[in-house]
C-alpha positions as CSV (number, residue, x, y, z in Angstrom):
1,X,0.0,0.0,0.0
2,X,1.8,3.5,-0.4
3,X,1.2,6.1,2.1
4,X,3.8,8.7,1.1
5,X,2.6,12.0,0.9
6,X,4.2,12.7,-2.5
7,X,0.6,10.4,-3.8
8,X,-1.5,12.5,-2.8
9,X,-4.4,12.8,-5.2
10,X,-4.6,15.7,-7.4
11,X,-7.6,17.9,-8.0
12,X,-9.9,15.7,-10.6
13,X,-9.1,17.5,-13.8
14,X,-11.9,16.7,-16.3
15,X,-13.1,18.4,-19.8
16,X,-16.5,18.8,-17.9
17,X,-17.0,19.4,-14.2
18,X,-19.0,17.1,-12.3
19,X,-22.6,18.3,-12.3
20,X,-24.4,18.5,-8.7
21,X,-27.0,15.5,-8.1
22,X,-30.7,17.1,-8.6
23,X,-34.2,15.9,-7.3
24,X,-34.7,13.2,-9.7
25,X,-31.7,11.0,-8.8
26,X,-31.9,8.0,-6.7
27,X,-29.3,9.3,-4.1
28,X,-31.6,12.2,-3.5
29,X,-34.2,9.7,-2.5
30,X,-32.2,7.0,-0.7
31,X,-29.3,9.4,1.1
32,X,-30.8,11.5,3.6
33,X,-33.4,9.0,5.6
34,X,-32.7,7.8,9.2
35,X,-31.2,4.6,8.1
36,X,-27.6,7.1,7.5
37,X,-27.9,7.6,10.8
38,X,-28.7,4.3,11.9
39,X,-25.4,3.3,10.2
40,X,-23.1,5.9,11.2
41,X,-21.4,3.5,13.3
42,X,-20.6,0.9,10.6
43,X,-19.2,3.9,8.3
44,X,-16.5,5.1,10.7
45,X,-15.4,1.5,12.0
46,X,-15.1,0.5,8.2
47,X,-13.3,3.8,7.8
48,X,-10.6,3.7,10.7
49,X,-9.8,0.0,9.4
50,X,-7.4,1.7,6.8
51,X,-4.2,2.4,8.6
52,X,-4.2,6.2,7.1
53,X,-7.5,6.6,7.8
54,X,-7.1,5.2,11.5
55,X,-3.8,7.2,11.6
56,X,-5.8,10.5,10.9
57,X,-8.8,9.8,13.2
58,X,-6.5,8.8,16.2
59,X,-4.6,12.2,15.6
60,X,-7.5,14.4,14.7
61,X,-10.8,13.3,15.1
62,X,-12.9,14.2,18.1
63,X,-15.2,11.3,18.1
64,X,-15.1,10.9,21.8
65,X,-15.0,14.1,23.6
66,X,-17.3,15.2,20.9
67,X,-19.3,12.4,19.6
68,X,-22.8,14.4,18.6
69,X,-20.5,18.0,17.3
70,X,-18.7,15.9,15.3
71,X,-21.7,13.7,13.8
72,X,-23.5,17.1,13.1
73,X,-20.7,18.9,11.2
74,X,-20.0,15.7,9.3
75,X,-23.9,14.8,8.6
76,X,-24.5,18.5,6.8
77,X,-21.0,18.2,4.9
78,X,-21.9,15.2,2.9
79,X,-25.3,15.9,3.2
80,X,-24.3,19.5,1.6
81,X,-22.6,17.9,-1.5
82,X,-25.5,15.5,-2.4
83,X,-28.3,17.8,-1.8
84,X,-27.0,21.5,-2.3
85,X,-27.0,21.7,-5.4
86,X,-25.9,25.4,-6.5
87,X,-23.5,24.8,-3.5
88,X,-22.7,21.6,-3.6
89,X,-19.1,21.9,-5.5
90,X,-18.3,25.0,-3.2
91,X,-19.0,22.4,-0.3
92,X,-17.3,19.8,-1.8
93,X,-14.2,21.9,-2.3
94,X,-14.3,23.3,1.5
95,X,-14.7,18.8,2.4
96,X,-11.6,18.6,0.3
97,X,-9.5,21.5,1.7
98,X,-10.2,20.3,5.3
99,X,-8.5,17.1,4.5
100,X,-5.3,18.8,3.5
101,X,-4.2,19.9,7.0
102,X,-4.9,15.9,8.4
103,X,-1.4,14.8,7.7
104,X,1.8,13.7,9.8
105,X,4.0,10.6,10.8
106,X,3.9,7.6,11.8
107,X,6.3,6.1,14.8
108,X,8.5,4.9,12.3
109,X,9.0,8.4,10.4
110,X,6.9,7.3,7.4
111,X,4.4,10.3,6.4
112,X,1.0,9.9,6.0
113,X,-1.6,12.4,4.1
114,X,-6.1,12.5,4.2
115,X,-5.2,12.9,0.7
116,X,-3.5,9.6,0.4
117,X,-5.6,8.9,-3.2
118,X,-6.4,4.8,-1.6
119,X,-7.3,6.6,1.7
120,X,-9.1,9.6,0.3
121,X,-11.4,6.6,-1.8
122,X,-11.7,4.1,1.0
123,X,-13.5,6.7,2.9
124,X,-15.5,7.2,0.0
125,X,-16.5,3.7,-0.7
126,X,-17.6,2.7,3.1
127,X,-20.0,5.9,2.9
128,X,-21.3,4.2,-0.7
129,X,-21.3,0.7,0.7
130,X,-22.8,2.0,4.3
131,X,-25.8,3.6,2.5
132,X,-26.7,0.6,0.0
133,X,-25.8,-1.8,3.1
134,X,-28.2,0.2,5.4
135,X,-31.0,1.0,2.8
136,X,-31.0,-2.6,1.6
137,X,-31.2,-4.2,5.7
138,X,-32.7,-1.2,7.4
139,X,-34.8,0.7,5.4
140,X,-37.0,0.6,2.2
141,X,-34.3,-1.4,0.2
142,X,-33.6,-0.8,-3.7
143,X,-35.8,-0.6,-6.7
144,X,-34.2,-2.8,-9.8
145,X,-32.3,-0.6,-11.6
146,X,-31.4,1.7,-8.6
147,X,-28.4,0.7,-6.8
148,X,-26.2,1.0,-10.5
149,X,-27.9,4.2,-10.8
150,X,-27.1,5.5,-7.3
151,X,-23.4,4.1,-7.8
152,X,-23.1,5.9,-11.0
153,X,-24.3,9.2,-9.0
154,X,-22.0,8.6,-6.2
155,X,-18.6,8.3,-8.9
156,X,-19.8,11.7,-9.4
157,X,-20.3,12.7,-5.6
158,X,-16.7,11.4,-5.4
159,X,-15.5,13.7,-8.3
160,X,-16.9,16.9,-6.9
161,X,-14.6,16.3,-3.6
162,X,-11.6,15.2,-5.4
163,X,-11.4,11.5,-5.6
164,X,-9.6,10.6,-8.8
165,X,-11.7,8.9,-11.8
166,X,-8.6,5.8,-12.1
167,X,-9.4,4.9,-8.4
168,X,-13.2,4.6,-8.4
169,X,-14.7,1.0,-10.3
170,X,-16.8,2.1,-12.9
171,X,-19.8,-0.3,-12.6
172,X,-21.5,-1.6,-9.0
173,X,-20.2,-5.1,-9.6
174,X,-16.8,-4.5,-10.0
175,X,-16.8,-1.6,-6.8
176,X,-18.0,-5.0,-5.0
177,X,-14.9,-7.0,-6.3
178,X,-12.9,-3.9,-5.6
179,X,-14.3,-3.4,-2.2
180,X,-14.2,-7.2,-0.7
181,X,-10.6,-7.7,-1.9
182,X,-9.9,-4.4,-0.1
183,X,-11.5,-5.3,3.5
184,X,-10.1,-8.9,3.1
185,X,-6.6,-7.6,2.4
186,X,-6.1,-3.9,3.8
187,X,-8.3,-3.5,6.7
188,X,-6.7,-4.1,10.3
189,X,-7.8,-4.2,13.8
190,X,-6.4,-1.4,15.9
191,X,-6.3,0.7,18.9
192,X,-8.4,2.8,17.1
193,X,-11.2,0.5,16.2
194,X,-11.1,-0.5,19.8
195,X,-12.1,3.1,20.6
196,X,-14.6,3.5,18.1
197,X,-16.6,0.3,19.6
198,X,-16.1,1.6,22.9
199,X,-17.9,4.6,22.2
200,X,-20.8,3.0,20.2
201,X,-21.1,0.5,23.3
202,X,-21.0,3.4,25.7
203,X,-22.2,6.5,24.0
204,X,-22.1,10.2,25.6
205,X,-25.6,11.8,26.6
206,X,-26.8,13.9,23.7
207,X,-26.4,17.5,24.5
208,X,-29.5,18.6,23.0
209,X,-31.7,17.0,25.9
210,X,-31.0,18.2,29.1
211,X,-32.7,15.7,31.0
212,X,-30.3,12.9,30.1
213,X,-27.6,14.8,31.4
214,X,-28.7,13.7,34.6
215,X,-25.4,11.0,35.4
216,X,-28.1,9.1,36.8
217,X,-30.6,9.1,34.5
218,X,-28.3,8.5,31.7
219,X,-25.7,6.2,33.3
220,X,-28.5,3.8,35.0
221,X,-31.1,4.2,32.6
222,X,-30.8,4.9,28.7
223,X,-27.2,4.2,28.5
224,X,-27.1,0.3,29.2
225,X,-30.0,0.1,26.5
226,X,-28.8,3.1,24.0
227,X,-25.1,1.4,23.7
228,X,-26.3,-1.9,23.6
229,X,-28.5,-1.2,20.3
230,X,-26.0,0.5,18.8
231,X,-23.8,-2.3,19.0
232,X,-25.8,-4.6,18.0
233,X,-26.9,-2.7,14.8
234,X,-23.0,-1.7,14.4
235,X,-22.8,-5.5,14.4
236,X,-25.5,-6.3,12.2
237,X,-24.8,-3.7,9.5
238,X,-21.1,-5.9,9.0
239,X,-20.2,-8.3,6.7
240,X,-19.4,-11.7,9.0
241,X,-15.2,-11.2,7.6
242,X,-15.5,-7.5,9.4
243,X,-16.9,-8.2,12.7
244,X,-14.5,-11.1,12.9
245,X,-11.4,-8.9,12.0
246,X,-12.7,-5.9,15.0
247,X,-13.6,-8.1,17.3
248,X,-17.5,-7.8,17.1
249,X,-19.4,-10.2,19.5
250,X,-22.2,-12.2,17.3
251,X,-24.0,-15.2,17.9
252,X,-27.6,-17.2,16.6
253,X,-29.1,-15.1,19.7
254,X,-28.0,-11.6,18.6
255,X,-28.8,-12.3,14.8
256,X,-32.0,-13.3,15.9
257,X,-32.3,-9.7,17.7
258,X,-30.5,-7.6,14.5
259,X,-33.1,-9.6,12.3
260,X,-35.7,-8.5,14.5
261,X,-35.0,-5.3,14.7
262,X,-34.3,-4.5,11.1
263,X,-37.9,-6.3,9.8
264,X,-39.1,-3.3,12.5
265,X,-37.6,-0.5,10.7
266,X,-37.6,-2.1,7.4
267,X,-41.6,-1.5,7.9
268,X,-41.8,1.2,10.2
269,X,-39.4,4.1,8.3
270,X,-40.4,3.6,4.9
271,X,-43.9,4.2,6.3
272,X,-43.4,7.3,8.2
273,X,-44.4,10.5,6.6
274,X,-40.9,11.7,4.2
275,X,-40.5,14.9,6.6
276,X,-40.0,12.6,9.8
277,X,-38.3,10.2,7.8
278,X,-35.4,12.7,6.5
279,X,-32.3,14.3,8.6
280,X,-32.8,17.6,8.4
281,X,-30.1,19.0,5.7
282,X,-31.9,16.5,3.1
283,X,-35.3,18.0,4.2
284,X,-34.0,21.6,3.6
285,X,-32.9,20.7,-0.4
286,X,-36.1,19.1,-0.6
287,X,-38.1,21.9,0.2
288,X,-36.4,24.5,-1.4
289,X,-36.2,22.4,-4.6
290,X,-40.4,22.2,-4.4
């Protein structure tokens, strides 16, 4: 794998800029629902399993002391370049710039970079294979047809931020090729990973409701119950190779609970009225595109 920074990925430089998505795509339709929330967990474990990526996160990231902050600011980023249309290359030029500051060594004195070009894609690809993953198990699943379409959209997602045309597949069959050969032969287990579980198994009260900021409301109450369903839908949302490789508990008695639990939402979200059912930033670009 190279990590030097002397790889990292250039500025996609194309005849024809990628176009923002619009209201007719299937990513507009399948992006914003709960289930990307539901599966935020899954993205960043997948994520932290590449070394740079892990490297990056452990050095920058404030997923622990700021769990819900950092959720939010990422949430309307992404959710800025699929839905903002008139924005939505400024956006995905500010994601891009970000990156360039997450860069330094490793113990060893090997440099790493964000903009690592395999690193800058893996991140990419677990946001592409966490939403088809979670729409398919979670939510209203995919229309034949769809999931090429949304693919196709997505290569153009990861063109407005900068990930090179070479690196992405260019058809959904050959991303899954491309993206099982990857977690069977990049991914690791690390201190990292370790930390990410250990926040989804013990989460932080949510700021935005007072009540739960109670220690022992929160500690003795909705924690125990809140951390264990996120684990268990953290461990339901990976492939059986990737729960083995971070150390995921699963047995017949929690698949029998993920299962449950997914037929739940499965019927309940696709049901619920499609202003409940969106995170905010994907309600917004609906509304103003109306």
């Amino acid at each position: 794998m190279s990590e030097g920074v002397t790889d990292r990925a250039k500025p996609v430089t194309t005849d024809v800029e990628p176009a923002p998505l619009g209201p007719d795509s299937v990513a507009w339709s399948v992006f914003g629902d709960l289930t990307f929330v539901l599966g935020a967990s899954r993205r960043l474990l997948i994520d932290v399993g590449h070394p740079i990526v892990a490297a990056g996160v452990s050095e920058f990231s404030v997923f622990e002391s700021d769990p819900y902050g950092r959720a939010d600011r990422t949430l309307n980023m992404i959710m800025g370049v699929v839905y903002g249309q008139e924005e939505a290359l400024a956006t995905a030029r500010r994601l891009r710039d970000l990156h360039k500051h997450f860069k330094g060594q490793y113990p060893d004195g090997s440099r790493w970079s964000a903009l690592n070009p395999e690193a800058f894609h893996w991140v990419h690809a677990s946001l592409v294979h966490g939403v088809y993953t979670q729409q398919k198990l979670l939510g209203r699943g995919w229309k034949p047809g769809e999931v090429e379409q949304f693919y196709q959209e997505m290569r153009q997602v990861g063109r407005m931020y900068g990930v090179r045309e070479q690196d992405m597949p260019v058809d959904w069959d050959s991303f899954c090729v491309w993206f099982d050969e990857m977690a069977a032969t990049e991914l690791a287990r690390s201190e990292v990973s370790d930390r990410v579980l250990a926040v989804v198994a013990g989460p932080k009260p949510p700021p935005m409701i007072p009540v739960l900021r109670i220690p022992v409301v929160w500690n003795h109450t909705v924690r125990p119950v809140a951390g264990a369903t996120l684990t268990l839908i953290t461990a339901g949302l990976l492939p059986p190779h990737l729960r083995e490789l971070f150390g995921v508990p699963w047995s017949r008695s929690r698949e029998i609970a993920f299962d449950t639990l997914a037929a739940i939402s499965r019927t309940v979200l696709p049901r619920l009225p499609r202003f409940v059912r969106l995170v905010p930033p994907a309600r917004r670009a609906l509304r103003q595109a109306r």
